[in-house]
N, C-alpha and C positions, 0 to 999 in steps of 0.2 A: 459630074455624077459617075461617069464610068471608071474615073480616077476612084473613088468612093467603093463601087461596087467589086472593083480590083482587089481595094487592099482587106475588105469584109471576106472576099472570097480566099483568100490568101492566108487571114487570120485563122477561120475556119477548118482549111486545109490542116493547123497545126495539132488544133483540136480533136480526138478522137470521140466517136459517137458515143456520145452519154448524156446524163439526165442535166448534168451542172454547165453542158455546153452554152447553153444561150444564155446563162445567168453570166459568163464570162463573158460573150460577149459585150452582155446590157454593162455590165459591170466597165468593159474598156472605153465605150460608147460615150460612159456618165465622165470618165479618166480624162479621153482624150480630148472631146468639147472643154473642159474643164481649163485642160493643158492647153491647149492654143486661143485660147480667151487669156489666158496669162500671159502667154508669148506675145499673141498680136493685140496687148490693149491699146495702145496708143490709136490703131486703126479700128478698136472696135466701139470704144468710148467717145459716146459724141460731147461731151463735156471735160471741160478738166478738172482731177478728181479734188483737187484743193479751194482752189477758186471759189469763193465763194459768190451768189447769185443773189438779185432781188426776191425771185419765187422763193420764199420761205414758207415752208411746211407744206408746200401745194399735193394733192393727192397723185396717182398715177394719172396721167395722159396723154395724150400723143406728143405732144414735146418732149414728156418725162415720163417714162414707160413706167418709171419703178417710182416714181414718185421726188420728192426734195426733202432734203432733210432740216433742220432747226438752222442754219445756214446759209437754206439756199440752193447747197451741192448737188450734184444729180447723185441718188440713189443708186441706181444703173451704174453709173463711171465709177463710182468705189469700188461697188462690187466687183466690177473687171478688175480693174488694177490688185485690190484686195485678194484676187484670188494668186497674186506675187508672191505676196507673203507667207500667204497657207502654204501652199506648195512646197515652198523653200523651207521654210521652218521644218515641217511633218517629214518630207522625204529627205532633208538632210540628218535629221533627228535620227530616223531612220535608220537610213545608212551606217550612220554611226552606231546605235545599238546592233545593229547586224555586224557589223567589224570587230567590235567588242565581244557579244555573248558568243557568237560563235564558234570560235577558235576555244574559247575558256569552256560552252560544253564539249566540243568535240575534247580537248586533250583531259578534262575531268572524267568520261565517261570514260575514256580508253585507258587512262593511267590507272583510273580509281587511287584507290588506298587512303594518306593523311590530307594528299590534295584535296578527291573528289570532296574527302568529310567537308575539310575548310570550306571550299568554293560551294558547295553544299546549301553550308549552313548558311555563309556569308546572301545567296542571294533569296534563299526562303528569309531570308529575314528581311531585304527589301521588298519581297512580292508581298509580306504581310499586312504591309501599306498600302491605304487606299491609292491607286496611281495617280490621281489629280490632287490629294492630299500632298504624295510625297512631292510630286511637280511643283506647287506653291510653295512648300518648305525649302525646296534648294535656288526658285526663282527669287523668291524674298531674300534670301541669302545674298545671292549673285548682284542680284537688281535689275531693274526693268531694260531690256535690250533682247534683237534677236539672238545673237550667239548665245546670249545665257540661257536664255528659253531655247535653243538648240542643245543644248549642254544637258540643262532640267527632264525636257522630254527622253532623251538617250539613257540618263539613266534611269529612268522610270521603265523602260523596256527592253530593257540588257538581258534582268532575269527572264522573259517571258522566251529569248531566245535562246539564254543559257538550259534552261529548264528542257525547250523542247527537245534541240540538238543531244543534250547528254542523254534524254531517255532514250533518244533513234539509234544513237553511238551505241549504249548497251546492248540494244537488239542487234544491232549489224557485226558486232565485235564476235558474236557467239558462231554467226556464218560461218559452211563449212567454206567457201573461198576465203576469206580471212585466216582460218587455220591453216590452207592450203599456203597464202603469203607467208603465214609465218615458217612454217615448215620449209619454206624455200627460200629461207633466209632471207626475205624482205626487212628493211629497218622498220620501225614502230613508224616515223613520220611519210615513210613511202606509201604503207599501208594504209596510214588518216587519210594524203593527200588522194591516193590513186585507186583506193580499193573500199574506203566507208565514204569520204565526203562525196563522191559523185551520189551513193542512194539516198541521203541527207536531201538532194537538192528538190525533188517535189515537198515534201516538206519545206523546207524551208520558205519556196515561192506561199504556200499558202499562209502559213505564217505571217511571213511579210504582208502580205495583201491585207490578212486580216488586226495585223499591229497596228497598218497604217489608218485605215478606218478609227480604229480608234485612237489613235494620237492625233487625229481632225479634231475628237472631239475635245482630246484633251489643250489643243493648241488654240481652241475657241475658249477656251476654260480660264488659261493665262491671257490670253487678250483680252475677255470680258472683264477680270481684275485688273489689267493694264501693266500686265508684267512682262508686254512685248511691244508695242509700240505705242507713242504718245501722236497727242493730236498735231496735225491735222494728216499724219497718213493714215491710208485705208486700211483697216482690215476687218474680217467678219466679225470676226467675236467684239473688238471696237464697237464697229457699228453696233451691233446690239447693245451694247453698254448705253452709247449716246445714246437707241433711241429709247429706251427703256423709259426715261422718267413722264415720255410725251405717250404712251400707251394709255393710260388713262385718259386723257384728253381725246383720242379718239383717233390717233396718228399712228395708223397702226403698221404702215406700209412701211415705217424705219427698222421695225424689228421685225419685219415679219419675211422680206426678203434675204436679209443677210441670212436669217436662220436658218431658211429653206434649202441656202446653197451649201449650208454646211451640214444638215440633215443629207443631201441629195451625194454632195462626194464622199461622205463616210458611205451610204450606203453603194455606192460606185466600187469601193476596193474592196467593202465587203460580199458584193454580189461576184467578184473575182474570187476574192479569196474561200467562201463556199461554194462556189463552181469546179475551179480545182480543189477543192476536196472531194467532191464526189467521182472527180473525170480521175485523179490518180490516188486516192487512197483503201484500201486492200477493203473488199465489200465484202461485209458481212454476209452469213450463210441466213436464209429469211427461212 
């Protein structure tokens, strides 16, 4: 516990007093349980997640907290392991729309001209798409696998970074220090790297926080279609799928827990990512 209380005190510390502070914490809180439930499943899952079992369809009990699925499997053990895959898919996805749009707004905002038009146009015309819409159209394409579903979600949120980055880029280019670089014969990429990308980076963190929240959802989205993994491994949006047809019947605890945790970590990087929007972005005059 005092290990616990160290690093809340420590997290705190980096935080400056404001209104969005404890929503970042709650938000890291939902993150990190999340994150070491993935890490340590093997010790955390009393079942194993494939295996099938005699208890078929049993409700939650003390053997099976979360209940058995059409199967057998414990409900609970998926979930852990399952949260493998979220993880990996969304924050690799991630990642890589962050590596992508970023660079592409930063040098369209600062170069402008026939570039910005093109890249412009080029990704208002993917944002036009509903993003689980375009995400099924490039998964269908690809075919069912994580990497394609890493591929699908990335570009589905390339625009959403290229967008933000190039309108912060036009505002920070106009800066009198940026005139001052240029006047003192700094190169154009010294200038992106050393003198606009550093005030890009609170934006950016909320951004991210707030993409990833919704690329949870969107990665539940391809799994419930089954454009990311096939049976018998675990994942949320899966699970919902299998237990879907037994909801009628009155089996409600198949779909009702994978949901929750998927409901629970989108709202997790979203309670980050409008936290830090209120702790570093420019407050309005009331």
């Amino acid at each position: 516990m005092a290990e616990v209380r160290n690093l809340a005190t420590t997290i705190f510390s980096f935080l400056p007093e404001a209104e969005g502070r404890y929503m970042v914490i709650s938000g890291l809180a939902i993150i990190i349980t999340v994150a070491l439930m993935a890490v340590f499943a093997p010790f955390i899952a009393p079942y194993d997640p494939i295996k099938s079992g005699k208890d078929v369809l049993q409700p939650p009990s003390a053997e099976h907290i979360m209940g058995t699925d059409n199967l057998g499997r414990d409900v609970f053990s998926r979930i852990v392991f399952g949260s493998r895959v979220v993880l990996a898919v969304v924050l690799s996805a991630s990642l890589v729309s962050t590596v992508i749009g970023v660079p592409l707004g930063l040098i369209s905002g600062y170069f402008g001209g026939k570039l910005d038009r093109l890249l412009s146009m080029l990704m208002d015309s993917m944002y036009a798409f509903p993003g689980l819409i375009l995400a099924i159209a490039i998964a269908a394409v690809l075919g069912p696998s994580v990497f394609n579903a890493v591929v699908a979600i990335s570009v589905v949120y390339v625009p959403t970074y290229f967008r933000m980055i190039r309108g912060q880029t036009l505002s920070v280019k106009s800066l009198l220090f940026v005139e001052a670089a240029k006047a003192a014969g700094a190169s154009d990429w010294r200038i992106m790297r050393k003198y606009i990308f550093p005030n890009l980076i609170p934006t950016l963190v909320v951004v991210f926080s707030l993409s990833v929240a919704d690329a949870i959802l969107t990665e539940a989205g391809l799994s419930f279609l089954g454009f990311i993994v096939s049976a018998p491994t675990p994942d949320w949006g899966f699970e919902l799928a299998s237990g879907r047809p037994y909801l009628p019947a009155g089996y409600w605890w198949m779909i009702t827990f994978p949901g929750l945790m998927v409901m629970l970590l989108s709202l997790g990087f979203a309670l980050v990512g409008e936290g830090l929007s209120e702790i570093y972005a420019p407050r309005r005059e009331r």
